[in-house]
C-alpha positions in Angstrom: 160.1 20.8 136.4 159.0 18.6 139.3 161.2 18.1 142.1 163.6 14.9 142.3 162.7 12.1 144.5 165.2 11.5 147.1 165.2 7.5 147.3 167.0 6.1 150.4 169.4 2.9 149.9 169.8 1.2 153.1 172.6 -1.8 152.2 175.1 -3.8 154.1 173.8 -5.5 157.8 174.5 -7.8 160.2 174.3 -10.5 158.1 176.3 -13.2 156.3 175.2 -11.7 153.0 176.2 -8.1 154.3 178.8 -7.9 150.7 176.3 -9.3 148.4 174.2 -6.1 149.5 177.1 -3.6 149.2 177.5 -4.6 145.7 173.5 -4.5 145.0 173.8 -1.2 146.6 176.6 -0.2 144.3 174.6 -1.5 141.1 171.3 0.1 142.1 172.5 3.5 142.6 174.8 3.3 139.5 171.7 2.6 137.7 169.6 5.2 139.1 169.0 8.7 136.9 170.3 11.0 138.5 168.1 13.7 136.8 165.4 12.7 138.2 166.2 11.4 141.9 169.0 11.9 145.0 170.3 9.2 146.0 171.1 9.2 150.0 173.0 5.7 150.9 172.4 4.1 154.2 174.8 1.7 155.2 174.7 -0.6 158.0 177.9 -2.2 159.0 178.3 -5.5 161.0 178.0 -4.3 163.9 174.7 -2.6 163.7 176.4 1.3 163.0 174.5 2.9 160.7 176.0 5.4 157.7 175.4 7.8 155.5 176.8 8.4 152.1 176.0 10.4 149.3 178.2 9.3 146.6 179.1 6.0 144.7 182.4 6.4 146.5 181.3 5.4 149.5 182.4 1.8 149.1 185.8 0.6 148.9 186.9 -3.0 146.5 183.3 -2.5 144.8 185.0 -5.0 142.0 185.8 -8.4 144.7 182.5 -9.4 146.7 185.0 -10.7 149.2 186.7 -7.3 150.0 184.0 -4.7 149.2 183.6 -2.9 152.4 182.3 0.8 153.8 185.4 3.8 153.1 186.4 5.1 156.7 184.8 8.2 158.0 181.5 8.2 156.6 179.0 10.5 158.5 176.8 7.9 161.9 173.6 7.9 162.0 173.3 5.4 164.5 176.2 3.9 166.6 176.6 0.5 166.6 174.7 -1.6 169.5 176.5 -1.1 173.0 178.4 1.7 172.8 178.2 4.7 175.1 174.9 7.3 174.2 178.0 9.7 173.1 180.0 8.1 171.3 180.6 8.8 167.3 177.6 10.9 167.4 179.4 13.9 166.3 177.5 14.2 163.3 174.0 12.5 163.9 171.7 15.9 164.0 172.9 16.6 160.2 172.4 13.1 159.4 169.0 12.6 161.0 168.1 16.0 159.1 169.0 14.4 155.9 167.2 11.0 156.5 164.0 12.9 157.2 164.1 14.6 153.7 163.9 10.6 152.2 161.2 10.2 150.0 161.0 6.6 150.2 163.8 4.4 151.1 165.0 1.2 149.1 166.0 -1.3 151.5 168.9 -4.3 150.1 169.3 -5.6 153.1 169.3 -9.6 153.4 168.6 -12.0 156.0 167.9 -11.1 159.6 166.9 -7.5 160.4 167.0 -7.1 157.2 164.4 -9.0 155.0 162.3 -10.3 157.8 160.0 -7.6 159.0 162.6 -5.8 161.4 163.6 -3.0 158.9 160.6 -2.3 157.8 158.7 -2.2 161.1 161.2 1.0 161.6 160.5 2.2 158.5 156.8 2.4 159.2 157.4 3.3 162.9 159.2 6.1 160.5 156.1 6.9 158.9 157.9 6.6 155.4 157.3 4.4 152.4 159.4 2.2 151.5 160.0 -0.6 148.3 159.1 -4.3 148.8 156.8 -6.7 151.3 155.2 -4.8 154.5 155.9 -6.2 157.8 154.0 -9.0 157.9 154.7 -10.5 154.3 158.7 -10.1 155.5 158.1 -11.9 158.2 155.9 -14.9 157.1 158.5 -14.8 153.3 161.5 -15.0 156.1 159.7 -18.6 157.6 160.2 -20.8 154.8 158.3 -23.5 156.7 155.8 -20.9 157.3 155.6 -20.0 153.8 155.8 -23.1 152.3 152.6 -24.3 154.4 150.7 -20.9 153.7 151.1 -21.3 149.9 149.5 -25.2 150.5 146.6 -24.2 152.3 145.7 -22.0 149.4 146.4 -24.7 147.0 149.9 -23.1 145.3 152.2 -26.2 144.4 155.6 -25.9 146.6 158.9 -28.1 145.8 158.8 -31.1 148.0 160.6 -31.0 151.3 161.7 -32.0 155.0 162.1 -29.2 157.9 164.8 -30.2 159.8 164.9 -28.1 163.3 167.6 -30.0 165.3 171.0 -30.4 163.4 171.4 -34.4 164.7 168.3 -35.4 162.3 170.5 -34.3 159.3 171.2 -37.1 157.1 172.1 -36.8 153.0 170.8 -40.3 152.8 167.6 -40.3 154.2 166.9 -36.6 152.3 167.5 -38.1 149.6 165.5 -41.3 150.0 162.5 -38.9 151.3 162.9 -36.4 148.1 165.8 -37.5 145.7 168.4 -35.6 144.2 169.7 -33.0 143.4 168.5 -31.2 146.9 168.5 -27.7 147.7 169.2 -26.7 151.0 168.1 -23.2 152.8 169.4 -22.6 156.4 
């Protein structure tokens, strides 16, 4: 018998869609065969701090999206940004030990330092492999304006629409004179 992968989830983040990943997080790992991988979770509060868990316990209110947060006392990996080079790092030498065993790591992290290149930049500084867009593709896929024009230079139809960089151009009316209705709109 060949031995199990160990698969990395890194979930949570600083950003406003840090619950939507918990419960992805929760999903994916419940769905995971155990027979044939470890699952180490990664957690990465609001803050920054960084966690390890190894259990599906390590959320709390995994059934409300609005309350789902990380239990208390879960092994740091990282502190969160600012704090003292000491502090809460009582149990980082185990935990950095158990991240280097990760085989590859599965990142459901969304928005900023999360799905646009940051993450994965560590990952590679890492030297591991992880799931999803390298680097660059997370960055340019982060960029919708970016994106958008990329796919048009190579001839890919895009949905119609109207960058809008400074918040006193917004106006329903003239978006939807310029493109009609209904109108999707991604901050």
């Amino acid at each position: 018998m060949s031995k199990k992968l160990t698969i990395g989830l890194i979930c949570g983040g600083t950003s406003g869609e840090h619950e939507v990943s918990l419960i992805s997080a929760y999903n994916i790992q419940a769905a995971l065969d155990r027979v044939k991988y470890d699952v180490l979770l990664i957690g990465i509060d609001k803050s920054g701090a960084w966690f390890l868990g190894k259990t599906p316990e390590f959320l709390d209110n995994v059934d409300d999206v609005r309350q789902v947060k990380f239990r208390k006392n879960l092994p740091i990996l990282l502190p969160q940004t600012g704090n003292s080079a000491g502090e809460n790092l009582a149990s980082t030498e185990q935990s950095g030990n158990e991240l280097a065993n990760v085989d590859v790591f599965f990142p459901i992290t969304h928005g900023k330092l999360g799905e646009d290149g940051a993450l994965q930049g560590f990952l590679e500084l890492l030297g591991k492999p992880y799931v999803g867009a390298d680097v660059y593709g997370s960055a340019i896929c982060m960029d919708k304006d970016v994106s958008k024009r990329l796919l048009l230079q190579r001839g890919i139809p895009v949905a119609r629409y109207k960058l809008i960089r400074n918040p006193d151009e917004l106006s329903f009316a003239d978006a939807v004179e310029e493109l009609g209705e209904p109108l999707f709109v991604k901050p």
